[in-house]
C-alpha positions as CSV (number, residue, x, y, z in Angstrom):
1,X,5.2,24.1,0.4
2,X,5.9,21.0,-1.1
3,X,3.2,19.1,-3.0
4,X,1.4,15.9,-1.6
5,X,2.1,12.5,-2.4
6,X,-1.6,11.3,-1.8
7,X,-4.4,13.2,-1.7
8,X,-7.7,11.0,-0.1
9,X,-10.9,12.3,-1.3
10,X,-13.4,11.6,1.0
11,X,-17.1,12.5,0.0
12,X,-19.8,12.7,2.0
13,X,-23.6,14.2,1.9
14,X,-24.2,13.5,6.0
15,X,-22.2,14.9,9.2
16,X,-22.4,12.1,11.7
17,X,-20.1,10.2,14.1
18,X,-18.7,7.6,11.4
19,X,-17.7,10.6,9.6
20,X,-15.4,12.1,12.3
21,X,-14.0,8.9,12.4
22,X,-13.3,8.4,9.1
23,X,-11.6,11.7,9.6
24,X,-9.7,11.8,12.0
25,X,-8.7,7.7,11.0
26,X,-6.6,10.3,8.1
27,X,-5.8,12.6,10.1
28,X,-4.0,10.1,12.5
29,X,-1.7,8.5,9.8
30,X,2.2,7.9,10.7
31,X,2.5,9.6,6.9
32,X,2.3,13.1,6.4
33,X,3.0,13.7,2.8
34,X,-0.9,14.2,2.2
35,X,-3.9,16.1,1.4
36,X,-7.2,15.7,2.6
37,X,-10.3,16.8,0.4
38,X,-13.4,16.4,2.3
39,X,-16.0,16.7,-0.6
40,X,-19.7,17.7,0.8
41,X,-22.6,17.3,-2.0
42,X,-26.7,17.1,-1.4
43,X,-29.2,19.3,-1.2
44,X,-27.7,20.0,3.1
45,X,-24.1,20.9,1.7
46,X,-24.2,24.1,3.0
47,X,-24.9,23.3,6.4
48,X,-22.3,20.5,6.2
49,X,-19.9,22.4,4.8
50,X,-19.8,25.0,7.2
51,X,-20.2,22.4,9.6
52,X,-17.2,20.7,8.5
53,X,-14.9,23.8,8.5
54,X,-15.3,25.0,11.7
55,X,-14.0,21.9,12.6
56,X,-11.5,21.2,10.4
57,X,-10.8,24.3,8.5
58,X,-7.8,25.4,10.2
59,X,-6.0,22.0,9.4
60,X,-3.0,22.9,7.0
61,X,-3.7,19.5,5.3
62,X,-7.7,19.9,4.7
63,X,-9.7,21.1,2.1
64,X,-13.4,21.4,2.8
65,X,-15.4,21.4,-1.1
66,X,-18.9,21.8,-1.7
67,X,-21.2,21.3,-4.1
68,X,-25.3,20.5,-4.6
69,X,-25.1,17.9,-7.3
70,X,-26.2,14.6,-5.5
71,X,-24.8,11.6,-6.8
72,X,-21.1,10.2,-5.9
73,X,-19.3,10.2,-9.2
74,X,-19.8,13.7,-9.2
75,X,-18.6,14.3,-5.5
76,X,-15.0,12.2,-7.0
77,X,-14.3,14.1,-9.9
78,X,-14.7,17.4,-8.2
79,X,-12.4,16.1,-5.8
80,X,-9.8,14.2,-8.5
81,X,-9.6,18.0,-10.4
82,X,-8.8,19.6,-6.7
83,X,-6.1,17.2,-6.1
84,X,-2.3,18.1,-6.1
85,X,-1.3,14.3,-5.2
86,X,0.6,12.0,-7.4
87,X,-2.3,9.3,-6.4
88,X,-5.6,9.9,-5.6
89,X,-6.9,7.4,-2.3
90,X,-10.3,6.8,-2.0
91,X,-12.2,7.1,1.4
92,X,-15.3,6.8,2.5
93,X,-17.3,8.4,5.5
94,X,-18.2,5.7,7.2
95,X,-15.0,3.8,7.2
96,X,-11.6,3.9,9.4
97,X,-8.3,4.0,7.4
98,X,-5.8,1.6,10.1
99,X,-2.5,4.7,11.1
100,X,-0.3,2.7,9.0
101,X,-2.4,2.9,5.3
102,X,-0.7,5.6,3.8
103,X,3.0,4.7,4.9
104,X,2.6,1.2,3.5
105,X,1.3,2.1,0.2
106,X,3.8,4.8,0.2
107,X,6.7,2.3,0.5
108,X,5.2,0.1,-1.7
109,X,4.5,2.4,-4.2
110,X,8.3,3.4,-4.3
111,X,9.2,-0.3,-4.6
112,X,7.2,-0.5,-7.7
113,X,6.8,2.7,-9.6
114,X,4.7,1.6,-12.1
115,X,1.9,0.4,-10.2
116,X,-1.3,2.7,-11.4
117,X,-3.7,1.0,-9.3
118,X,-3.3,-0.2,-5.5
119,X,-5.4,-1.9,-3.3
120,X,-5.5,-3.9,0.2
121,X,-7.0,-6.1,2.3
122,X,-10.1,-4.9,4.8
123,X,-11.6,-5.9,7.9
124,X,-15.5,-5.7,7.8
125,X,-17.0,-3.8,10.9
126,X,-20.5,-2.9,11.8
127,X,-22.6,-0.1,12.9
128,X,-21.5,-0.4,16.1
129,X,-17.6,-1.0,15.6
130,X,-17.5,-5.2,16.0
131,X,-15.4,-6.9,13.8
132,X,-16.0,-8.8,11.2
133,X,-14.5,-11.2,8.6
134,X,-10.9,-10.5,7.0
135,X,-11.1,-9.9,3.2
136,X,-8.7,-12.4,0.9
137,X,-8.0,-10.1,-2.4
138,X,-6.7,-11.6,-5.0
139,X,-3.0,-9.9,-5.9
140,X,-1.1,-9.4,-9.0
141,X,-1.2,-7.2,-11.8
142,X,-1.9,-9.9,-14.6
143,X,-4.5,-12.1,-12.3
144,X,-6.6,-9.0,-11.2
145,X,-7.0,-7.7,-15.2
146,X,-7.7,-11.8,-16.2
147,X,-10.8,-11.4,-13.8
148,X,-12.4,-8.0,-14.4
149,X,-14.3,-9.5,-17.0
150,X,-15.7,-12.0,-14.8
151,X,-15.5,-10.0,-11.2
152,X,-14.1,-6.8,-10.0
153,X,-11.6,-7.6,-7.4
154,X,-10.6,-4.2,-6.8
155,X,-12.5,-2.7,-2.9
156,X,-12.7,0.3,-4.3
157,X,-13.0,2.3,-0.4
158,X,-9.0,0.3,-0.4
159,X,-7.6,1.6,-3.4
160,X,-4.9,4.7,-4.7
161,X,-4.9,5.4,-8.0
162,X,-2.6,7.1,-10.6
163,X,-3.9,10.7,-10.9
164,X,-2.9,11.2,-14.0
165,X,-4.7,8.3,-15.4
166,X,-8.0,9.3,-14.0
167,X,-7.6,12.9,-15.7
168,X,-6.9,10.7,-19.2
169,X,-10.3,9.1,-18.9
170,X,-11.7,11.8,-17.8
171,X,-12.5,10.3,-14.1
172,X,-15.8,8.6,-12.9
173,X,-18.6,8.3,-15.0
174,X,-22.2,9.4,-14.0
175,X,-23.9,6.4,-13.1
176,X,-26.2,5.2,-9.7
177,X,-24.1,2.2,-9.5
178,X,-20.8,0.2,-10.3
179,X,-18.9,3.4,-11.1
180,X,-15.6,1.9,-10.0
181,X,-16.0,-1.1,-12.2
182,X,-17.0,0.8,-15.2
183,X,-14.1,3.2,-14.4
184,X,-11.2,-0.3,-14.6
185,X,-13.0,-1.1,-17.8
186,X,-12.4,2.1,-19.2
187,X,-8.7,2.3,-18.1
188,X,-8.6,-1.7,-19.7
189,X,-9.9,0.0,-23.1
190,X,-7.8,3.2,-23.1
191,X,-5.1,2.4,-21.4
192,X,-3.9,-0.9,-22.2
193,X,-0.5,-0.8,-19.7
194,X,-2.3,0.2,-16.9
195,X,-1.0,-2.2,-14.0
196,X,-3.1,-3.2,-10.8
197,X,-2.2,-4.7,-7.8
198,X,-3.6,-5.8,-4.1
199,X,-1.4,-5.2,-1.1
200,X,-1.9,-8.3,1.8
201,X,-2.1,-5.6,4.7
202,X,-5.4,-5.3,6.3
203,X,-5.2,-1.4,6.1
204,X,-8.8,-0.4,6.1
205,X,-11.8,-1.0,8.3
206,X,-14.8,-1.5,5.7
207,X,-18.3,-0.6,7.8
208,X,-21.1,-2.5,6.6
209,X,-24.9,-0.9,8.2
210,X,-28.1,-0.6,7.1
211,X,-28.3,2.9,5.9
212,X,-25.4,2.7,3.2
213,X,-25.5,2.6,-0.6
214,X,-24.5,-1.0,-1.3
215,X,-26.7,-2.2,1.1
216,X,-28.1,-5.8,0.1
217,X,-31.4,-4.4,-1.2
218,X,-29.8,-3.6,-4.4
219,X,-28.0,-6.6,-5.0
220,X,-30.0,-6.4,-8.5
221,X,-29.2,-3.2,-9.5
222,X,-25.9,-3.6,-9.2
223,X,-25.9,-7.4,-11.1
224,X,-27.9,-5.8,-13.8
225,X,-25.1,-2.7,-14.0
226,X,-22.6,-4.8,-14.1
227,X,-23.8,-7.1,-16.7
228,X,-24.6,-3.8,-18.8
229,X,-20.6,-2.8,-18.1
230,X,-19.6,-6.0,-19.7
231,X,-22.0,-6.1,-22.9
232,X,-21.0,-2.6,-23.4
233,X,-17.2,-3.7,-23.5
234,X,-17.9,-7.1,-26.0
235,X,-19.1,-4.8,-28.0
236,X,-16.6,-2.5,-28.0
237,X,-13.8,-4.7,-28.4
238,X,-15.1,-8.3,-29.0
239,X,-13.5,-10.3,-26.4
240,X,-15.3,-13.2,-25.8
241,X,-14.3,-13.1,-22.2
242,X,-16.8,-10.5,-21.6
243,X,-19.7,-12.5,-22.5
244,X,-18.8,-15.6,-20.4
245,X,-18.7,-12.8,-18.0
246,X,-22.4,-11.9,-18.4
247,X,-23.2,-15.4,-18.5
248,X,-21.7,-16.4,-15.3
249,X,-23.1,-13.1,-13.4
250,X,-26.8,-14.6,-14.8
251,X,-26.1,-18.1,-13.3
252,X,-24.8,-16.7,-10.0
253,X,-27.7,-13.8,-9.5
254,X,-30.7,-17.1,-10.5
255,X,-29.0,-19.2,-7.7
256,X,-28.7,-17.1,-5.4
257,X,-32.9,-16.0,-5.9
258,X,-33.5,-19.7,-5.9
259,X,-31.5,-20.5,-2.6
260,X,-33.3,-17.7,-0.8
261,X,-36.7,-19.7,-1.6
């Protein structure tokens, strides 16, 4: 058997109706040349897991891993050291990948071999499926690394990325928050050629509800993570860049307090 272009990790530590969506949203796309690693962690695993595999277990294309450890990072990695794909694409469980994702980042990945990092456009839906606002990514390689020390313009439940660059920096980093940010910093540091992109396709459905991790609770958290990304990087490499990027995160996260008064 031939080995798969992509291989979409999808973790998930719940077994709901959003999840069969997300999952069968894969297993619908028009391309084939794909692996799907369904990565269960939490303390229910088990009873996911076998969950999981009865239903999808006898699909040649699925992989059903398992694990206890609880936080998402984790639940990636184990799934980026599984993969056999050239790229790894991120999914998430509550999401809906549009039939033609996969075939349109194929194509375009063949147009432009060395793209590491490839993203797209989303449409914002809600718990009950409703439609929402179109995102407007910004696109190109040398505007998208200009920004990361301001803003991550990256949708991290959009993107592929390069296997082989994930293994060099050795994948996600344990964290409760901002892991994909901290991971394009890293690839910035280490790998100084890396090349991003943003496709203009709509090619996911992005599900916003109360019960998910980046709900707007913890707006501060992840403004205070972020900010801790960036000091970490001035002082790594002294670009001033990344400080004006603290400063301007500060500004933003006061007004936004003060306009909520």
């Amino acid at each position: 058997m031939s080995l798969p272009f992509f291989s979409v990790v999808l973790p998930t530590h719940v077994d709901n109706a959003y999840l069969d969506m997300a999952v069968r949203s894969i297993l619908d796309q028009e391309y084939t040349q794909y692996e799907l690693l369904l990565v269960v962690n939490g303390p229910q695993h088990m009873t996911i897991t076998d969950a999981l595999r009865q239903r999808y277990g006898q699909h040649p294309q699925v992989q059903v891993l398992s694990t206890p450890m609880c936080k998402l990072p984790f639940a990636l990695n184990l799934g980026i050291h599984a993969a056999r794909g050239n790229y790894v694409v991120r999914m998430d469980g509550d999401d809906i990948a549009l039939p033609q994702r996969l075939s349109v980042l194929a194509e375009h990945l063949s147009q432009h071999p060395a793209l590491d990092v490839l993203g797209s456009n989303y449409q914002i839906i809600d718990e009950h499926g409703t439609f929402g606002a179109v995102s407007r990514q910004l696109a190109g390689n040398a505007a998208l690394r200009s920004r990361l020390p301001f803003k991550c313009e990256l949708a991290h439940p959009t993107l592929c990325i390069r296997r082989s660059l994930l293994l060099a920096v050795g994948g996600y980093m344990y964290g409760v928050a901002s892991e994909d940010y901290d991971l394009w910093l890293r690839l910035l540091r280490h790998q100084p050629a890396v090349q991003f992109d943003n496709l203009p396709d709509v090619l996911l459905q992005y599900r916003f509800h109360s019960g998910q991790a980046t709900s707007k609770a913890r707006i501060g958290e992840f403004v205070a993570h972020d900010i801790g990304l960036r000091l970490r990087e001035w002082l790594l490499t002294g670009k001033p860049m990344f400080l004006l990027g603290i400063a301007r995160s500060m500004v933003q996260f006061v007004v936004r307090k003060l306009s909520k008064r």
